[in-house]
Structures are given as C-alpha cells and as structure tokens.
C-alpha positions as CSV (number, residue, x, y, z in Angstrom):
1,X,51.0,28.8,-26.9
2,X,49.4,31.6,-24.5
3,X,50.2,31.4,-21.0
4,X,46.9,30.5,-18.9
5,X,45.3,33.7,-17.5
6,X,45.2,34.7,-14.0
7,X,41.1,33.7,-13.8
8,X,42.0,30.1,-15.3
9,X,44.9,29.1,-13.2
10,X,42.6,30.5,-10.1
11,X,40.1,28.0,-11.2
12,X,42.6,25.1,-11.6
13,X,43.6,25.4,-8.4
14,X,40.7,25.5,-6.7
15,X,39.3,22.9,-8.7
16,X,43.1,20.5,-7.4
17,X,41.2,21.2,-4.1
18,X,44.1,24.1,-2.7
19,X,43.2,26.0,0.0
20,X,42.0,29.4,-0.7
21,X,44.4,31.4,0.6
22,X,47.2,29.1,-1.3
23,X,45.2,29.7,-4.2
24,X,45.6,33.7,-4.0
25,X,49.2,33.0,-3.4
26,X,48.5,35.1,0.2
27,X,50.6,34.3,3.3
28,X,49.3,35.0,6.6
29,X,52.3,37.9,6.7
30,X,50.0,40.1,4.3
31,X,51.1,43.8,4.8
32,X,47.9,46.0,5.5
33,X,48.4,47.6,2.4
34,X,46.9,44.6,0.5
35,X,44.1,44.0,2.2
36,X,42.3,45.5,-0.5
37,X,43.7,43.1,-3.0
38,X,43.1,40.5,-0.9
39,X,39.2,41.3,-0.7
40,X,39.1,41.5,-4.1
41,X,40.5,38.1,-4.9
42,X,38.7,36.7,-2.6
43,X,35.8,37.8,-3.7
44,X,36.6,37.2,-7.2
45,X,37.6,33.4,-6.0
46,X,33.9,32.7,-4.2
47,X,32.5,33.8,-7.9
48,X,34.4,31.4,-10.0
49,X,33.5,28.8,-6.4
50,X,29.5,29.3,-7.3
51,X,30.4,29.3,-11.4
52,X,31.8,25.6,-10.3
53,X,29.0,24.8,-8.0
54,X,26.0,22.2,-9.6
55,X,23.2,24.0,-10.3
56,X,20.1,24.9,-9.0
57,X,17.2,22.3,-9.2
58,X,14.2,23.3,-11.3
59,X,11.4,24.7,-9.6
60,X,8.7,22.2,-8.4
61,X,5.7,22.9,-10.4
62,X,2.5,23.6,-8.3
63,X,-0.6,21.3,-7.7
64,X,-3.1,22.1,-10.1
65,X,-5.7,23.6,-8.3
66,X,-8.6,21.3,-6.7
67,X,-12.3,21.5,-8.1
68,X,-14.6,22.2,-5.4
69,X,-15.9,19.0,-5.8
70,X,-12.4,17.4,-5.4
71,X,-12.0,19.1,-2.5
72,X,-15.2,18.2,-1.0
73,X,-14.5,14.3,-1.9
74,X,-11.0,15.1,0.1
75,X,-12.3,16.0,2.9
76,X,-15.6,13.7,3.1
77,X,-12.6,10.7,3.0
78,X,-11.4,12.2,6.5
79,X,-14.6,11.4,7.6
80,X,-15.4,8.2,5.7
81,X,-11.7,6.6,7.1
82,X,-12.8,7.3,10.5
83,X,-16.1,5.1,10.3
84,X,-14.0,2.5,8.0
85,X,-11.6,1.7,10.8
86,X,-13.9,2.3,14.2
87,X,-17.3,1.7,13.3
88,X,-17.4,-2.4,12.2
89,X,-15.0,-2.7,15.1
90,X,-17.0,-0.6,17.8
91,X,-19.9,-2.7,16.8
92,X,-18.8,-5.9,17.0
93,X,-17.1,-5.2,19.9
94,X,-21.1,-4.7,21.1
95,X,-22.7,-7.6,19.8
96,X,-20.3,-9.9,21.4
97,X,-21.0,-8.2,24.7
98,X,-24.2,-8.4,24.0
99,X,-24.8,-12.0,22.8
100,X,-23.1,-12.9,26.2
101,X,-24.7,-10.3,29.1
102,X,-27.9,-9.7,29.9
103,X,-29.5,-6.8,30.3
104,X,-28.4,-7.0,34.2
105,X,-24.8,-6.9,33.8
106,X,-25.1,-11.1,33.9
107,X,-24.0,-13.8,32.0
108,X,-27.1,-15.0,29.6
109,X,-25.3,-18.5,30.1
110,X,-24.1,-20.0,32.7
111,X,-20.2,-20.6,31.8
112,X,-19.8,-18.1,29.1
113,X,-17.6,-15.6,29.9
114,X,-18.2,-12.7,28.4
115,X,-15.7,-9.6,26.5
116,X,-15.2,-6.9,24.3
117,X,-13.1,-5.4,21.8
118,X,-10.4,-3.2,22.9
119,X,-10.9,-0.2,21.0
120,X,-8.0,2.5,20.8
121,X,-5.5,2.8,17.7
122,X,-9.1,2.7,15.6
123,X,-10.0,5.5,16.7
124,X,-6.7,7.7,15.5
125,X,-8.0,8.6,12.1
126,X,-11.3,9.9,13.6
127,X,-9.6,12.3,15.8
128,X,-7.7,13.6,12.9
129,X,-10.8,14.2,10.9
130,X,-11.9,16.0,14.2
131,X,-8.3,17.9,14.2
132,X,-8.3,18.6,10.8
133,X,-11.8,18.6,9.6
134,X,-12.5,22.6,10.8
135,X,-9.9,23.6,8.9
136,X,-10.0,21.8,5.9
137,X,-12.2,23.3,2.6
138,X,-15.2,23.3,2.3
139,X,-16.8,24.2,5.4
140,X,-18.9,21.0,6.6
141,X,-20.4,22.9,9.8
142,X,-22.9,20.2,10.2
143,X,-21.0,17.3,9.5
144,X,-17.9,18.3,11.3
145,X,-20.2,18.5,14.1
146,X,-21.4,14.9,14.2
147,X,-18.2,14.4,13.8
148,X,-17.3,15.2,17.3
149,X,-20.2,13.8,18.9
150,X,-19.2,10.4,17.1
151,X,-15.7,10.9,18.9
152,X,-16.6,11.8,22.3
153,X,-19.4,8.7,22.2
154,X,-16.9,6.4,20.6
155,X,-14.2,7.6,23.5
156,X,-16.4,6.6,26.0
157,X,-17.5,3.2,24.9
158,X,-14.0,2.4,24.3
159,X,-12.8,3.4,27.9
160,X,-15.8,1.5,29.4
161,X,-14.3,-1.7,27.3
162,X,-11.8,-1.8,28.0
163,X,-12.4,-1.7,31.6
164,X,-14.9,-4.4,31.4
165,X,-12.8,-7.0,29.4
166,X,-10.1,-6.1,31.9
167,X,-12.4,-7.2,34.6
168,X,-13.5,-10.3,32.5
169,X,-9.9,-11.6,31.5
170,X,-8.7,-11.0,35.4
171,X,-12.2,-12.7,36.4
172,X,-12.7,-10.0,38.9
173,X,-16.6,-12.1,38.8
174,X,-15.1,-14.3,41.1
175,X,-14.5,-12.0,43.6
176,X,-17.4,-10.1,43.7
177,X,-20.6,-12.3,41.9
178,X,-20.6,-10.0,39.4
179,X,-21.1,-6.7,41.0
180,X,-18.8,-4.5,38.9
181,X,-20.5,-6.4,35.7
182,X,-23.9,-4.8,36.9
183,X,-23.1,-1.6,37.8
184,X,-21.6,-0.8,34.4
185,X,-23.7,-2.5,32.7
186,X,-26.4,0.0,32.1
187,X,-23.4,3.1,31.4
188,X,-22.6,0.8,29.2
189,X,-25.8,0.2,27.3
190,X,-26.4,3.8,27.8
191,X,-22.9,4.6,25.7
192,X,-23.8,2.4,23.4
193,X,-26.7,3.8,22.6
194,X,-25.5,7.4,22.5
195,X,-22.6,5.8,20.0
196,X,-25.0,4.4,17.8
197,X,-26.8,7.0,17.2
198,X,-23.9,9.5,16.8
199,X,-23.0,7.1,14.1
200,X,-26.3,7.0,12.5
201,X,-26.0,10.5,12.3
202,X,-22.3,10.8,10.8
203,X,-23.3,8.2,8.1
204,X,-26.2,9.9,6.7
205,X,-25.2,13.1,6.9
206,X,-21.8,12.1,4.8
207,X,-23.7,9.5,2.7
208,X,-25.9,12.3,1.6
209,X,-23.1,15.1,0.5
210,X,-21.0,11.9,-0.9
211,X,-23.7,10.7,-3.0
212,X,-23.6,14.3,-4.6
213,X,-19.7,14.4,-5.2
214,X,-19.4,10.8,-6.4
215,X,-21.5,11.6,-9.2
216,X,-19.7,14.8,-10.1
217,X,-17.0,13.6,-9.8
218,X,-17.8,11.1,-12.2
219,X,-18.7,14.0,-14.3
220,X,-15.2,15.4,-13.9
221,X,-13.2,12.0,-14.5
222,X,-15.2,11.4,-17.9
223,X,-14.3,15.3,-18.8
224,X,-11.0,14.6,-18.1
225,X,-9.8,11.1,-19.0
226,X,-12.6,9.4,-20.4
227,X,-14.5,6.1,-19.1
228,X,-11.3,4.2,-17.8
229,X,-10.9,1.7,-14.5
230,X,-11.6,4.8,-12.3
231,X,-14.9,5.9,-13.7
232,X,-16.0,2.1,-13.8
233,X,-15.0,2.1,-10.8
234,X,-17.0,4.7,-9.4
235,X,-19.8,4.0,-11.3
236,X,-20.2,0.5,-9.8
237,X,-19.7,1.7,-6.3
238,X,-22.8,3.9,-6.6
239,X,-24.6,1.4,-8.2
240,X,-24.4,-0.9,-5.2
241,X,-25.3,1.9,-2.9
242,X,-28.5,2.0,-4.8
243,X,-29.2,-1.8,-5.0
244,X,-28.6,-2.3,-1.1
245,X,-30.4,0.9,-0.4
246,X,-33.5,-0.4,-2.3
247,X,-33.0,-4.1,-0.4
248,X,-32.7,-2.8,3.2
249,X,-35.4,-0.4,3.3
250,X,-37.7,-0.6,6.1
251,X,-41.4,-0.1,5.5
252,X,-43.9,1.2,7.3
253,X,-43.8,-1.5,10.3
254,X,-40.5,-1.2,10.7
255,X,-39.2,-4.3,8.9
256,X,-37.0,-4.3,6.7
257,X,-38.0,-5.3,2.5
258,X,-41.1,-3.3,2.5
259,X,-43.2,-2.3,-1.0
260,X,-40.1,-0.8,-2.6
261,X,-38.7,-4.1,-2.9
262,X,-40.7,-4.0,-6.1
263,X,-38.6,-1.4,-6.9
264,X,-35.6,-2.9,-6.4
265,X,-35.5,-4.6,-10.2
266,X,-34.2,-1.3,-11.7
267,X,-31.8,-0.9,-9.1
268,X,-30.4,-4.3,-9.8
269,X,-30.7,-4.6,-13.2
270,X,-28.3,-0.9,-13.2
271,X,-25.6,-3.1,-11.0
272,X,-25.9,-5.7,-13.6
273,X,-25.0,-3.4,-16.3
274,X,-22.3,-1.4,-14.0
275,X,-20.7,-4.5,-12.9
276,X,-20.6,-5.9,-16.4
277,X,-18.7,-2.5,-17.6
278,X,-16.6,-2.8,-14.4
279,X,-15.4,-6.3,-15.6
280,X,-14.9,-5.6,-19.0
281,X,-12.7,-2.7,-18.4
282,X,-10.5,-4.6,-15.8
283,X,-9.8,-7.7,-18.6
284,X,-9.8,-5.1,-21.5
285,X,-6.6,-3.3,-19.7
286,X,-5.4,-5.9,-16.6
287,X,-1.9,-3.9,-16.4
288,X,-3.4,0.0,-15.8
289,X,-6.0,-1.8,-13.8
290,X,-3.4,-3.8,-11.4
291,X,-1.4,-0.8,-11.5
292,X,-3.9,1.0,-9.1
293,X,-3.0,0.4,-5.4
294,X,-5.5,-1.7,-3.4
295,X,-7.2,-3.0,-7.1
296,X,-6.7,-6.8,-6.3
297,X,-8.5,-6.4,-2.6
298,X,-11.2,-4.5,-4.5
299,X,-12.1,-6.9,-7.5
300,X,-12.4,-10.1,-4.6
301,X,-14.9,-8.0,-2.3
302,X,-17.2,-6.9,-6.4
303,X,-16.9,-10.9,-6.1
304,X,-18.2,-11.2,-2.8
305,X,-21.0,-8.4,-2.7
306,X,-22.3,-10.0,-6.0
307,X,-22.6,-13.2,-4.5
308,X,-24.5,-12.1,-1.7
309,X,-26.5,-9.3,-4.1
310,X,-27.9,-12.2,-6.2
311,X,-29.1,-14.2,-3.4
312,X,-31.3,-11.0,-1.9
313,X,-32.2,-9.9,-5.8
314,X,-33.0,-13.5,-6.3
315,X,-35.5,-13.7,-3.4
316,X,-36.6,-10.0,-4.6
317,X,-38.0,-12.1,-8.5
318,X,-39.3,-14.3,-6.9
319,X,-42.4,-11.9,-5.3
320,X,-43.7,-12.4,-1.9
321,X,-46.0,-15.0,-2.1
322,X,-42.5,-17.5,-2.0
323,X,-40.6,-15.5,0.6
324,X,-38.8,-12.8,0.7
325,X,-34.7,-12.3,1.6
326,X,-34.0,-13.7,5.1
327,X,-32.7,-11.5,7.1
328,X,-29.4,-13.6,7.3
329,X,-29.1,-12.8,3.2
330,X,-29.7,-9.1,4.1
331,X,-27.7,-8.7,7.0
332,X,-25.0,-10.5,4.1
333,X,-25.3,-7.8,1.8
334,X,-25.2,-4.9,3.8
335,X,-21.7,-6.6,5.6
336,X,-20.3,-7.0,2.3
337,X,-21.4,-4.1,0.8
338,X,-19.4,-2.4,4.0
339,X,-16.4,-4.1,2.9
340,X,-16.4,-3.1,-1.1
341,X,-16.8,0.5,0.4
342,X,-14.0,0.2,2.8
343,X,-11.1,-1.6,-0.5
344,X,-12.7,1.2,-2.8
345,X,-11.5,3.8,-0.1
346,X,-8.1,2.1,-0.2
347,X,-7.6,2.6,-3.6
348,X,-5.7,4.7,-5.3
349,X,-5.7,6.1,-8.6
350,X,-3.2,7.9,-10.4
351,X,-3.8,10.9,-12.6
C-alpha cells in the first residue's frame, strides 16, 4: 500500500486541527537557511486551508428592473402612506375641537371641556416621503411640492395641539377664564385652514397621477400573470373611486349630489360587476387569496363600503322627487371608502 504523500498528510493534519507550524514539522529554532522553505509551505498549507474552506455562496440575482409605471406607483405610495396615517387623524383631531369651542376660543357648552388629538408619530411616514420623495424616480416636482407644504402645515397644527389639550387636561381655564383658549384660537383656525387646504391639494394632485398608474398597472398585472386576486383587486379599488366620485360631487350651488347623480347608475352598476369578480376570485382560490398580507382586513372593509355604497346608490334609483342620500349616508361612504383605500395600501402581494 503507497505511503500518503506529503500534500495528503499536510491536509490530515490540518484537518486533526494541529497548529500550523506543527503541521510543517517547523520549530521556532529554524536556521535562516529555511526560511525559504518555510514560505513555501506555508504558503502551500493556506492553499490546501481555502481548498477545505465551504464555498462561496451564489451570487444574489438582481431585481428585475422596475416599469416606469411600477416605479411611479412606488413612489406615489410614499405619499399615499403619509395621508393614510395623518390625515383621518389630523382631522378628527379638528372636529372634536371644533364641536366643543367656539369660534372665540370658548366653550360652545357650558361644562364641556374641550381637546384634541395629539399628533406626532403620524406624521413620521410624511417626513419620509418629504426625505425621500426628491430623490426617488420619477421626478414628481409638483407633487413633491405639496408635499412639503402638507408637512410644514401639518407640523404646525400638531404643535398648536398639543399645546392646547395640554392646557385643557391641566385646566389652565381655571386660572385664567379662558384667556390662552382665545388667543390661540384663531392661529389655530388659521392652521387649520392652511392644513386643509395643503391636503386638498396633496390628494388631488396624487389622486390624479394614481388614477393613471392604477390602470396601467392593471395593464401590466394582466400582461404578466393574468386576472388573479391582485388584478380583482385593483380593479375593484378603482371601481369605488368612480362610484363615490360620482355620489359626492358637488353641483353648481355647492351641495353635494348634483345632476350627475343621474350619472351615477353606470358607475354603480361597474362596482356591481367588479365586486362580483372580486368575490368570485377570493372563494374560487381562498388559500393564494389569504396568502396575501393584509387580505382578511381588506375583504371586511369591500363588506363595509358596500353596505354603505347601497344605501347612497339606493337613494340615487329612487330619483329626486323621494329624496336624495342624506348627508349622514354620504359622509358614510366617503369614511368608508377611506378605509378600503387605507387595508388596500396594506396589502401585499407577492410576485
């Protein structure tokens, strides 16, 4: 039987775990003269180390590259999150103020003390769209901004908030009959104001490019994977757009449910159908469609917009002459609608 050779019994011993220099069979009494040989073998020994090693991991592969409309939908969500999580909020924060203080800074009842909504960690994902948004493809020049008056506005109100429910909760009133309450009240207002129409502003001006890349993105989803949960999906989420557009128009005198209500049958009968299509996928396939991240929250608030979308469409059949929506029903709708927005933004599909 051969004798192992020199390169096999190096590996042995390093593989036993010997140190290196016992391996080379080197004391530290090494005469100059083989210092060569020493190099040598050690270097030969760090090649058969490596050889031993585990290997390299693959390469990751790269993201396929982003459709311009992909990236467009990207970076309208930075801008969409922002109002998800700080609009509602700033406005309720508002109408509770508001249903309590009059126009004075003063309580409208006697015995009802007013507050607000502290507003702070909701307002984190809007200065990251303002952070990031610049920077981000496409250029949104416009958009980005309205973007930063909505911050500065909503950065305001907040501050001023939180300094009045401060005052309220520590019933600083007492003190001073209400002085502070009516010298801020008419920043306040004034902030408010400014806000809302920041806001205004923000929505349209995303509403509008969104409207665009929704439906070619719908486009690319069909292209690419056929009619599944997400393209029902998307294609329901427009279709209420377009139904509680039609229903909350304003006409000419300013109220709300003008002449297009008229309209609104085509609208509503296109929800029908996209609802329909939204359910029957969802039963058809109820593993893929649980599968997708927020999908449970999602399908409860289609439930709850369609309740409050066939009360308004109801009122809608039944002409003028018996009524039209309250403004309760509409005021319904467009909260609700609001909501299926905010769990479609949640959700997650994976490609």
């Amino acid at each position: 039987m051969p004798s192992p050779s020199p390169r096999a019994r190096l590996r042995a011993t390093l593989a036993a775990g010997a140190p290196l220099g016992l391996a080379l069979g080197l004391g530290l009494g090494a005469t100059p003269g083989c210092e060569a040989l020493t190099s040598a073998l050690e270097e030969k020994a760090q090649e058969v180390a490596e050889e031993m090693g585990p290997p390299d991991p693959p390469p990751v592969p790269p993201e396929p590259a982003l459709t311009e409309d992909e990236q467009l939908s990207a970076k309208l969500a930075l801008y969409i999150e922002c109002r998800d999580r700080a609009s509602r909020r700033i406005r309720e924060s508002w109408a509770h103020y508001d249903e309590r203080v009059g126009e004075d800074g003063t309580p409208r009842k006697k015995g009802l003390r007013p507050y607000l909504h502290k507003i702070d960690t909701e307002l984190r994902p809007c200065e990251e769209a303002v952070a990031k948004g610049p920077t981000t493809a496409p250029p949104l020049p416009e958009i980005e901004a309205a973007m930063a008056r909505y911050l500065q506005h909503a950065k305001a109100f907040g501050a001023l908030a939180i300094e009045l429910d401060a005052y309220y909760n520590d019933e600083g009133y007492t003190q001073d009959r209400w002085a502070k309450g009516k010298e801020l009240a008419p920043t306040l207002r004034d902030t408010w104001q400014a806000w809302d129409a920041a806001d205004t502003e923000l929505h349209d001006r995303v509403d509008a490019r969104k409207d665009v890349v929704d439906r070619a993105m719908l486009t690319l989803i069909e292209e690419r994977q056929g009619k599944d949960i997400e393209w029902h999906t998307r294609s329901l989420v427009l279709a209420t757009k377009g139904f509680v557009r039609c229903a909350t128009v304003p006409d000419a005198k300013g109220a709300t449910g003008g002449p297009a209500d008229e309209g609104c049958a085509d609208a509503w009968t296109t929800l029908q159908q996209a609802e329909a299509d939204f359910r029957r996928e969802f039963e058809d396939d109820p593993t893929r469609a649980e599968s997708v991240f927020w999908m449970s929250a999602f399908e409860g608030s289609v439930t709850d917009f369609m309740t409050a979308a066939t009360a308004v469409a109801t009122a809608l059949q039944q002409g003028p002459r018996k009524g039209k929506p309250t403004a309760e029903a509409r005021a319904a709708l467009v909260d609700e609608h609001e909501g299926l927005v905010s769990d479609f933004n949640n959700l997650r599909f994976e490609r």
